[in-house]
C-alpha positions as CSV (number, residue, x, y, z in Angstrom):
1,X,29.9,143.6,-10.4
2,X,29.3,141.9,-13.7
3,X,28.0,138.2,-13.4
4,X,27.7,135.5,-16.2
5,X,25.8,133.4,-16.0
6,X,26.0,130.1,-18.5
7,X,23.2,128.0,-18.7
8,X,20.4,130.8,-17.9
9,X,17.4,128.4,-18.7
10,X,18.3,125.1,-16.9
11,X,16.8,124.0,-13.4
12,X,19.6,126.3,-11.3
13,X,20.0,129.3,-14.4
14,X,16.4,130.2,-14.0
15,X,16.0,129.9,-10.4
16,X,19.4,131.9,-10.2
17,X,17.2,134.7,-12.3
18,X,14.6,134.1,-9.8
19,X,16.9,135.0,-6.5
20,X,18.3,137.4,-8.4
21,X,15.3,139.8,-9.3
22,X,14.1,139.0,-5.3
23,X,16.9,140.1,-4.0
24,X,16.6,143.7,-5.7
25,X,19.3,142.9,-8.6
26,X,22.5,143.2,-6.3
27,X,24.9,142.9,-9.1
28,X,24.6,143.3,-13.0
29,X,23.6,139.9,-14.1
30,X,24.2,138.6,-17.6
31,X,22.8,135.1,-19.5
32,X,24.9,133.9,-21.9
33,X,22.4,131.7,-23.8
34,X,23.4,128.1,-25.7
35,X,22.7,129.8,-29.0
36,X,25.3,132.6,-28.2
37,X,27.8,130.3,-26.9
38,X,27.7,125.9,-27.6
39,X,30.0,124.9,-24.6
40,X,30.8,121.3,-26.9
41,X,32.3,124.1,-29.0
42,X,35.8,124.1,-27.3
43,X,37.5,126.4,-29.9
44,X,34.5,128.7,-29.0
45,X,34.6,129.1,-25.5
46,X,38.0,131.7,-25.0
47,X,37.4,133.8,-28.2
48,X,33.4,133.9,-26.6
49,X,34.4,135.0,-23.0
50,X,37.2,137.3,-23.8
51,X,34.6,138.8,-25.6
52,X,32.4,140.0,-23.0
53,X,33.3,142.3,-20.0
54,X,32.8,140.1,-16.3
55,X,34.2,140.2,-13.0
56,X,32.0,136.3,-12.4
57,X,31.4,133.9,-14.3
58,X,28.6,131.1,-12.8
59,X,28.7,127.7,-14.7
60,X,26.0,126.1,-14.8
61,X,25.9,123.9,-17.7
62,X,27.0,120.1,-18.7
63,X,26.2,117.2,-20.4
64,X,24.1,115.4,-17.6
65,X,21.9,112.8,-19.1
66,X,23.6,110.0,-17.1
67,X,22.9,107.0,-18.9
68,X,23.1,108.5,-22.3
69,X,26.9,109.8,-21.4
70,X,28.1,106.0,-21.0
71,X,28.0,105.9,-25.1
72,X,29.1,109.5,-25.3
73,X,32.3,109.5,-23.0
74,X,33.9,112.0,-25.6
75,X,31.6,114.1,-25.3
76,X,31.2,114.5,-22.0
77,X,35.0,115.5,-21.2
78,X,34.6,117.7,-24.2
79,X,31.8,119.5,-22.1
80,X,32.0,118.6,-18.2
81,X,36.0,118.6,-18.2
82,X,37.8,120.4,-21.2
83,X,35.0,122.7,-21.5
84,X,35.1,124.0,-18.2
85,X,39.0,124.4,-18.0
86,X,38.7,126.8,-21.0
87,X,36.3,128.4,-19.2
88,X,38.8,128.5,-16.2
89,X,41.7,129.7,-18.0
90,X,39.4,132.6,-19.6
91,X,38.5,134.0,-16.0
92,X,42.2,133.4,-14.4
93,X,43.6,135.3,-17.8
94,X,41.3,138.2,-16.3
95,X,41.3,137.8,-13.0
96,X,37.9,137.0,-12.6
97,X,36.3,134.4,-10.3
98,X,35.1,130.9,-11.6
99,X,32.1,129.1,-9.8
100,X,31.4,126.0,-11.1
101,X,28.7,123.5,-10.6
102,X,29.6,119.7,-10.1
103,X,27.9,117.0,-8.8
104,X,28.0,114.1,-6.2
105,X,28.3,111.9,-8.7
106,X,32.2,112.3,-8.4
107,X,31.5,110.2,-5.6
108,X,30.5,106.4,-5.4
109,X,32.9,104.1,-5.3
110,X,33.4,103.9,-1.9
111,X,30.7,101.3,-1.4
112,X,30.7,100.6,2.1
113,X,29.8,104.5,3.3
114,X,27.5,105.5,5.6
115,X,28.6,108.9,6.7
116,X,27.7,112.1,5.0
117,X,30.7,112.8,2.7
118,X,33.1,115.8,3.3
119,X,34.7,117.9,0.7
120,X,37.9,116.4,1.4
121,X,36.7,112.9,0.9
122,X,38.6,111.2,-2.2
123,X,36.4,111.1,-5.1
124,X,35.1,108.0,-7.1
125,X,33.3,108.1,-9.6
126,X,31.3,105.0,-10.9
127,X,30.4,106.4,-13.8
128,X,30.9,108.2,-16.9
129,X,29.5,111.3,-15.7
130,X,31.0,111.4,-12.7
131,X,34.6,110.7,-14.2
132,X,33.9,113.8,-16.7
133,X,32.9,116.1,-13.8
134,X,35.5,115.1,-11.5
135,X,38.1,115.8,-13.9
136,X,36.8,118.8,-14.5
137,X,37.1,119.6,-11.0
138,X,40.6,119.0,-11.0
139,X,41.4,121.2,-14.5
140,X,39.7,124.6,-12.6
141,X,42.0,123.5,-9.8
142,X,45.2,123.7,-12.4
143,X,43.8,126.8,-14.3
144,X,41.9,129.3,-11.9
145,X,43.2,130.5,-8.2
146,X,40.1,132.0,-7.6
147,X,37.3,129.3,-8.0
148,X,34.5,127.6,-6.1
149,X,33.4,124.4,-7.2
150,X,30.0,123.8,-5.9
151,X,28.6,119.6,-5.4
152,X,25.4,119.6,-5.8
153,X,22.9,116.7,-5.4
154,X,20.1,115.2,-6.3
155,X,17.7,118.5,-8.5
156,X,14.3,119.6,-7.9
157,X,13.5,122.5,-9.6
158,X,10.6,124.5,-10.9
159,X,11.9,125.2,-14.2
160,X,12.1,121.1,-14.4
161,X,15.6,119.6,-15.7
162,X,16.6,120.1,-19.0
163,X,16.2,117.1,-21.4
164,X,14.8,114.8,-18.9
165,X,11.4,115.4,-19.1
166,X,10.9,117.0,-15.6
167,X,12.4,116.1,-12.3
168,X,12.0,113.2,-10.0
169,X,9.2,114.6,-7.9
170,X,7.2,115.5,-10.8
171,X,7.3,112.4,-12.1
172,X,6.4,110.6,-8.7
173,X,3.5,112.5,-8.7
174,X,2.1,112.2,-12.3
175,X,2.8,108.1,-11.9
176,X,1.7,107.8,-8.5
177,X,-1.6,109.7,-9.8
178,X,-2.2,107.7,-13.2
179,X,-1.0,103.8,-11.3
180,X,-1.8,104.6,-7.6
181,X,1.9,102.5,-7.0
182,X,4.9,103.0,-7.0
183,X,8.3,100.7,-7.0
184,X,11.7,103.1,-6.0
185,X,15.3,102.1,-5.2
186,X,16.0,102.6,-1.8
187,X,19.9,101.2,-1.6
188,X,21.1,104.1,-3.4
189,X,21.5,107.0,-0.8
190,X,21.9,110.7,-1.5
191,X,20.9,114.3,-0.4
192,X,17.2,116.0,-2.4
193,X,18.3,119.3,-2.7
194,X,16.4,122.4,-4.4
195,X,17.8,124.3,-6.9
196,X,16.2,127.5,-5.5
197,X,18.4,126.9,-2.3
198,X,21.1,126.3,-4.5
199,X,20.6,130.1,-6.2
200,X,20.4,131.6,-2.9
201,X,24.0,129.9,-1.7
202,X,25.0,131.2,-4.8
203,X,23.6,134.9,-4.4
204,X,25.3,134.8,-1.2
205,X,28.4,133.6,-2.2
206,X,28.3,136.7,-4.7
207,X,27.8,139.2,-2.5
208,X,29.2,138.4,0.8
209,X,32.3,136.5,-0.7
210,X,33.4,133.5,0.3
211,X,37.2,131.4,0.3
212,X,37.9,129.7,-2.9
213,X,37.9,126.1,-2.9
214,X,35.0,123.4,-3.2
215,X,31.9,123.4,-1.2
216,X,28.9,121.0,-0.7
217,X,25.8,122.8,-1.5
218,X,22.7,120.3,-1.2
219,X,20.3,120.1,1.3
220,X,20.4,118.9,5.2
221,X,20.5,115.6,5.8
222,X,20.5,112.1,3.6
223,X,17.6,109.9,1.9
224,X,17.1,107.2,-0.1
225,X,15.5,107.4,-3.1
226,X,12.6,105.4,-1.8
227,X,12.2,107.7,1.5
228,X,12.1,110.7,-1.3
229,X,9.4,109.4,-3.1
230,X,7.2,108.0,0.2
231,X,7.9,112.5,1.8
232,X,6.8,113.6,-2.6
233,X,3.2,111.1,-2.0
234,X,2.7,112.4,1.4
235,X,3.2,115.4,1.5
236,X,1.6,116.2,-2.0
237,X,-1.3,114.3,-0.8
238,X,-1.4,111.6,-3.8
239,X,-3.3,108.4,-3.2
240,X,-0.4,106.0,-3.9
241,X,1.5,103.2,-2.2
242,X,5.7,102.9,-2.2
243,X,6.9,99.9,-2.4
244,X,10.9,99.5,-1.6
245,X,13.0,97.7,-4.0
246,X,17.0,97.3,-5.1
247,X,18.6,98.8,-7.7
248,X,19.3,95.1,-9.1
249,X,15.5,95.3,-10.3
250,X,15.7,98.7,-12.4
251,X,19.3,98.2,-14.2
252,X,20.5,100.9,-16.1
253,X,22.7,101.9,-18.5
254,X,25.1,103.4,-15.8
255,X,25.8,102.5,-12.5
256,X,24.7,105.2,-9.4
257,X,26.4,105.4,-6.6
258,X,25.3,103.6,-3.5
259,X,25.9,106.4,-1.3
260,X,27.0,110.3,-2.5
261,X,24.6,111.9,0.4
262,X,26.9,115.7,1.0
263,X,27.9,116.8,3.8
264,X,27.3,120.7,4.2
265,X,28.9,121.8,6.9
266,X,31.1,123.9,5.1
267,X,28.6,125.8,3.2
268,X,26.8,126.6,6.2
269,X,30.3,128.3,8.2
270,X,32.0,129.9,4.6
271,X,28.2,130.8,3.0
272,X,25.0,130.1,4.2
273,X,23.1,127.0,5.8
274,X,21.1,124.6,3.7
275,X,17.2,124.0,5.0
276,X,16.7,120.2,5.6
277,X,15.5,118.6,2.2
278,X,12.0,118.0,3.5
279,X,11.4,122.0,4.0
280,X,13.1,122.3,0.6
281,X,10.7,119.9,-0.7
282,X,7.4,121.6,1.2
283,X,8.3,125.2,-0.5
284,X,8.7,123.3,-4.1
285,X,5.6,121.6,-3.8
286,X,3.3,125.1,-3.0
287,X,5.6,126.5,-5.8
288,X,3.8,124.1,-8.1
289,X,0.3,124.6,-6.7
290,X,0.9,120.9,-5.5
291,X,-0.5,121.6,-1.7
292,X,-2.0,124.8,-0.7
């Protein structure tokens, strides 16, 4: 089996690389770096991939940098939605399988939630972003039978995310190190979730199989931002207070949703269980020579 992989050098693409050289290199596994293929480039994108021999292709790439993307709202349906249907029309042309990365960002708007949302949940999107991904969604729908559109939630990784200057728990760290305080949301609710767990789902979706159709692959159970940041101080041991406050305070260029926190049941029957986010978070932090 032939894999390609877009967006080798991200967060998720290296720790794909990662669970792939553990696992013993199951299947033939090809990165298709940014300099051999500009996704933005839509003209590019079937001429590219009918180019190269695959039985997989893995998405893993977008245009992410949330409050940037409010300004840039062409292109990040060029990208996140129009992109990826190209990309879905050049694998259902071959009869290859399409697994795409989204986000929970397609959810939101449903501000009064409180219960971990299912895959069947109607999306919402109160954002950009999240309006470019879930359309995106929706075209690999249209264009590829044989899909799986993976949610994701909320990245730690140790590769660090790609134009944001690290992840969220490496920055709680450095600041709670240099201020010894902290101020974090805590009314916007979601699900931490490793990118290395994220790889493995994905290693087992390769090799085991799985049904098409969209899946929730982010860690067990909800938090708050705040509650993520007070589990990052303790656990990495960092003299530093958390102190709760409301989104209100930190405004931002684009809204988050109050509540996108995934439910994973379905990963865990069709593919493989998610750890709880606060195991997730332990492994990540001795990863990083954090905690011994």
């Amino acid at each position: 089996m032939k894999v390609l992989l877009l967006g080798p050098n991200g967060q998720l693409g290296s720790d794909i690389q990662t669970a792939h050289a553990a696992a013993g290199e199951p299947f033939q596994l090809i990165p298709l770096e940014r300099e051999r293929l500009d996704v933005s480039d839509l003209a590019a994108i079937g001429p590219a991939l009918n180019g190269i021999a695959f039985d997989v292709l893995v998405n893993c790439t977008s245009y992410h940098k949330t409050d940037e993307v409010e300004d840039n709202a062409a292109l990040a349906f060029a990208v996140n939605a129009h992109g990826v249907e190209e990309m879905a029309k050049a694998c259902a042309a071959r009869g290859a399988r399409f697994i795409h990365v989204s986000t929970d960002y397609v959810f939101g708007g449903d501000t009064g939630r409180t219960e971990l949302l299912t895959e069947d949940a109607p999306t919402a999107p109160v954002n950009v972003y999240g309006a470019s991904k879930a359309m995106g969604e929706t075209l690999i729908r249209l264009a590829c039978p044989d899909h799986a559109i993976l949610r994701v939630s909320s990245l730690f990784g140790v590769a660090g995310a790609s134009g944001k200057g690290g992840n969220f728990v490496e920055t709680m760290i450095r600041v709670g190190r240099e201020r010894g305080a902290l101020k974090v949301v805590s009314d916007q609710i979601m699900t931490p979730t490793a990118t290395a767990d994220i790889a493995d789902a994905i290693l087992a979706l390769l090799t085991r199989g799985a049904p098409s159709g969209t899946y929730h692959v982010a860690g067990t159970g909800a938090a708050s931002w705040y509650d993520f940041a007070c589990e990052i101080i303790r656990a990495a041991g960092v003299e530093a207070t958390v102190t709760p406050c409301t989104s209100a305070e930190f405004p931002a260029r684009a809204h988050r949703p109050a509540y996108s926190a995934l439910d994973n049941g379905k990963c865990a029957r069709e593919i493989m269980a998610m750890p709880p986010w606060q195991d997730a978070l332990e492994r990540y932090l001795k990863a990083k020579g954090h905690i011994g």
